[in-house]
BAVEXRO-588040 format. One record per residue (C-alpha): residue number from 1; residue in one letter; chain; x, y, z. Coordinates in Angstrom, 2 decimals. Layout:
// residues N
<NUM; 'a'; 'A'; <X; Y; Z>>
...
***
This chain:
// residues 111
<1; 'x'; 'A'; <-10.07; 14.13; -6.03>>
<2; 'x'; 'A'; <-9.61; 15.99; -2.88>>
<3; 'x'; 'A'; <-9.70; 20.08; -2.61>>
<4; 'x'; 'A'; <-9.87; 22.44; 0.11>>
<5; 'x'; 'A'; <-12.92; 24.32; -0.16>>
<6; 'x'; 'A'; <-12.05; 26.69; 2.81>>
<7; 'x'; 'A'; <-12.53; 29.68; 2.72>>
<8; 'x'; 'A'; <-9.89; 31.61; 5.03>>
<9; 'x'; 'A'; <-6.12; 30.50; 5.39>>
<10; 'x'; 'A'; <-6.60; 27.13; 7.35>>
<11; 'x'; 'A'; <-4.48; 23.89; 8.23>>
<12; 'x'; 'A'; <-5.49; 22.54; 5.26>>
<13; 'x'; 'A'; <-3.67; 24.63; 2.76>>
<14; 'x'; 'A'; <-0.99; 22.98; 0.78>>
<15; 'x'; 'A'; <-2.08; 19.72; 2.17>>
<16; 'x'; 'A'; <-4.13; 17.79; -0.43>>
<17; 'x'; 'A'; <-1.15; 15.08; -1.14>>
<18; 'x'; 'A'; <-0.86; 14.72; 2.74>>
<19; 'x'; 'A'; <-4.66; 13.81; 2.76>>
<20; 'x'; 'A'; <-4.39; 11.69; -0.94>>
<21; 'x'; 'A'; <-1.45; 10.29; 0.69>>
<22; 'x'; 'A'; <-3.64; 9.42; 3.74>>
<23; 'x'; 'A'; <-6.27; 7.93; 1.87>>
<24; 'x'; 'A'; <-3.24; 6.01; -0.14>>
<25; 'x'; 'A'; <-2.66; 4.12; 3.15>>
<26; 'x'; 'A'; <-6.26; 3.03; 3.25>>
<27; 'x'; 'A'; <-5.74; 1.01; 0.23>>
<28; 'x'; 'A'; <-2.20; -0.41; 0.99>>
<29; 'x'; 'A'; <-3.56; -1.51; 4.51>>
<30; 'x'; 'A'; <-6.88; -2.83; 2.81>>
<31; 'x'; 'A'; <-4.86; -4.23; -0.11>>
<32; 'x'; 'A'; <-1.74; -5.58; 0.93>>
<33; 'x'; 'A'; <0.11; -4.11; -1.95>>
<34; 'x'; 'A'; <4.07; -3.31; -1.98>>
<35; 'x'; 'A'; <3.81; 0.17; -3.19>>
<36; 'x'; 'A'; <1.71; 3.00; -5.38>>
<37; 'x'; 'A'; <2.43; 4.06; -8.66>>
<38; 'x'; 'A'; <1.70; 7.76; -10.27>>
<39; 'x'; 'A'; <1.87; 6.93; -14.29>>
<40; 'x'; 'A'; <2.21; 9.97; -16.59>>
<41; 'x'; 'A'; <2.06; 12.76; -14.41>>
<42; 'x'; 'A'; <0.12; 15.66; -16.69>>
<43; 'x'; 'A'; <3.42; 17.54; -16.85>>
<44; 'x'; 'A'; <7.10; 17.50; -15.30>>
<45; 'x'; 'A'; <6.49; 20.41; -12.45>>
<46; 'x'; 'A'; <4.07; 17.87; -11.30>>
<47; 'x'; 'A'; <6.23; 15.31; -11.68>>
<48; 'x'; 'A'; <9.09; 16.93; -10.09>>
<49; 'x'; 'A'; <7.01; 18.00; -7.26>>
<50; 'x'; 'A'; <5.66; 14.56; -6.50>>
<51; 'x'; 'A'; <9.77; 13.31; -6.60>>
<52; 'x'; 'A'; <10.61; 16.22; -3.93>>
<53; 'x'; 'A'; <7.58; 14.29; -1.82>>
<54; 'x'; 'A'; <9.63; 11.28; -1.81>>
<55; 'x'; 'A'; <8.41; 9.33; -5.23>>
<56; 'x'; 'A'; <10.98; 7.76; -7.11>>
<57; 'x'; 'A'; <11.19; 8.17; -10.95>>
<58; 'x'; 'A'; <11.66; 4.00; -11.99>>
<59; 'x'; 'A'; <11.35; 5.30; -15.64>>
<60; 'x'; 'A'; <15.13; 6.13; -16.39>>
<61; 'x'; 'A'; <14.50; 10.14; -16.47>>
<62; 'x'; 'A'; <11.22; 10.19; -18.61>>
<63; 'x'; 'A'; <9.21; 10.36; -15.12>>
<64; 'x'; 'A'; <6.34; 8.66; -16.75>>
<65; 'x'; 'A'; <5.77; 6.17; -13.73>>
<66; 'x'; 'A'; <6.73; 7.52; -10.20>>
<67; 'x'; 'A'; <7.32; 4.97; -7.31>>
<68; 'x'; 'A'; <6.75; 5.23; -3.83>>
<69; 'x'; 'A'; <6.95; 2.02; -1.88>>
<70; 'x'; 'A'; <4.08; 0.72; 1.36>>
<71; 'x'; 'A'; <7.06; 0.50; 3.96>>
<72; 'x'; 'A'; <8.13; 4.15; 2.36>>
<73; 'x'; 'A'; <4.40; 5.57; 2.87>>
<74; 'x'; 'A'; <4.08; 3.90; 6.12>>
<75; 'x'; 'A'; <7.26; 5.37; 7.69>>
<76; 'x'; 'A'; <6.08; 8.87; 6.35>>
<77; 'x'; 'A'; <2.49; 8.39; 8.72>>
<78; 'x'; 'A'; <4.48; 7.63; 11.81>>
<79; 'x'; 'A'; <6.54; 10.30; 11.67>>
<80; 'x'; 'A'; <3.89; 12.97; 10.87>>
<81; 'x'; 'A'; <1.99; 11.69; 13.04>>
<82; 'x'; 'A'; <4.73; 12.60; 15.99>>
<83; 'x'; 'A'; <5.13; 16.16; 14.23>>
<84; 'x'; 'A'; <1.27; 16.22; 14.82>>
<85; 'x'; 'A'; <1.17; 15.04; 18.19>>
<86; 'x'; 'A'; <4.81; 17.14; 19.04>>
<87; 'x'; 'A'; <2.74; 20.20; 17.60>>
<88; 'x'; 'A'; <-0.54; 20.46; 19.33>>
<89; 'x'; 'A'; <-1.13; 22.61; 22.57>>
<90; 'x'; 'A'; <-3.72; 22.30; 24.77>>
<91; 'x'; 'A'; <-7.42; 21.89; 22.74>>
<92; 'x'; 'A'; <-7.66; 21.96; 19.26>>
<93; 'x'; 'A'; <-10.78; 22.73; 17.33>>
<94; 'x'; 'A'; <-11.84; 21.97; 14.02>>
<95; 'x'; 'A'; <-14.78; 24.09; 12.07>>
<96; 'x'; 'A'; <-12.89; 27.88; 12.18>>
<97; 'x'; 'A'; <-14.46; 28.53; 8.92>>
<98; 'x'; 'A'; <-16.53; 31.78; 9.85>>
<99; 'x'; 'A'; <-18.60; 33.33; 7.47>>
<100; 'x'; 'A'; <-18.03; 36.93; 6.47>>
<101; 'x'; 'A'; <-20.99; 38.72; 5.92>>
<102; 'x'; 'A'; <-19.30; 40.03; 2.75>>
<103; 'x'; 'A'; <-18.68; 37.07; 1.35>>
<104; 'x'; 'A'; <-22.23; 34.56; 2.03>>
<105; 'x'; 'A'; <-25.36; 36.78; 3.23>>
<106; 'x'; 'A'; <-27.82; 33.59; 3.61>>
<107; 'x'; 'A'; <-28.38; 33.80; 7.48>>
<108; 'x'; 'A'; <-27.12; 32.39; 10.29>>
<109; 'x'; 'A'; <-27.98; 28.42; 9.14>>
<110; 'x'; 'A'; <-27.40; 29.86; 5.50>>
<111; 'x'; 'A'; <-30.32; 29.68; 4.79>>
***
């Protein structure tokens, strides 16, 4: 399970199937495997959200098994990866998730 547990609008918002999709690649590389398989999706706005990412519904319409092949999921890396890289200017820096006094009052370390 993956969540964003930022606090303040970030990079990372509406991004947790990029980063499961990431992690995905892992286990094709590692594995060797042709393709990954979502079975029963909990409901069909799930289900249709996961087809708009590129899944394929092999079940005839029920959408009970969703499809995305390696050489599919592969394809998708390379070209975010050049959206990435034709994106970023200059420096960029990770850890922009100030505190707000309002919000955590434990200190500087929070402690």
């Amino acid at each position: 399970m993956l969540q964003n547990f930022h606090l303040h609008d970030s990079e990372l918002d509406g991004s947790t199937l990029k980063y499961a999709l990431y992690a995905v690649l892992f286990f094709i590389i590692e594995t060797q495997c042709t393709g990954v398989r979502l079975i029963e999706p909990i409901n069909d706005s799930v289900a249709n959200y996961y087809i708009t990412q590129g899944f394929e519904d092999i079940t005839g319409g029920s959408k009970t098994i969703l499809w995305r092949s390696s050489e599919n999921l592969l394809q998708w890396l390379r070209e975010d990866i050049q959206v990435v890289n034709d994106d970023v200017e200059g420096e960029y820096f990770l850890g922009d998730n100030h505190l707000n006094e309002n919000e955590f009052n434990g200190g500087e370390n929070g402690n």
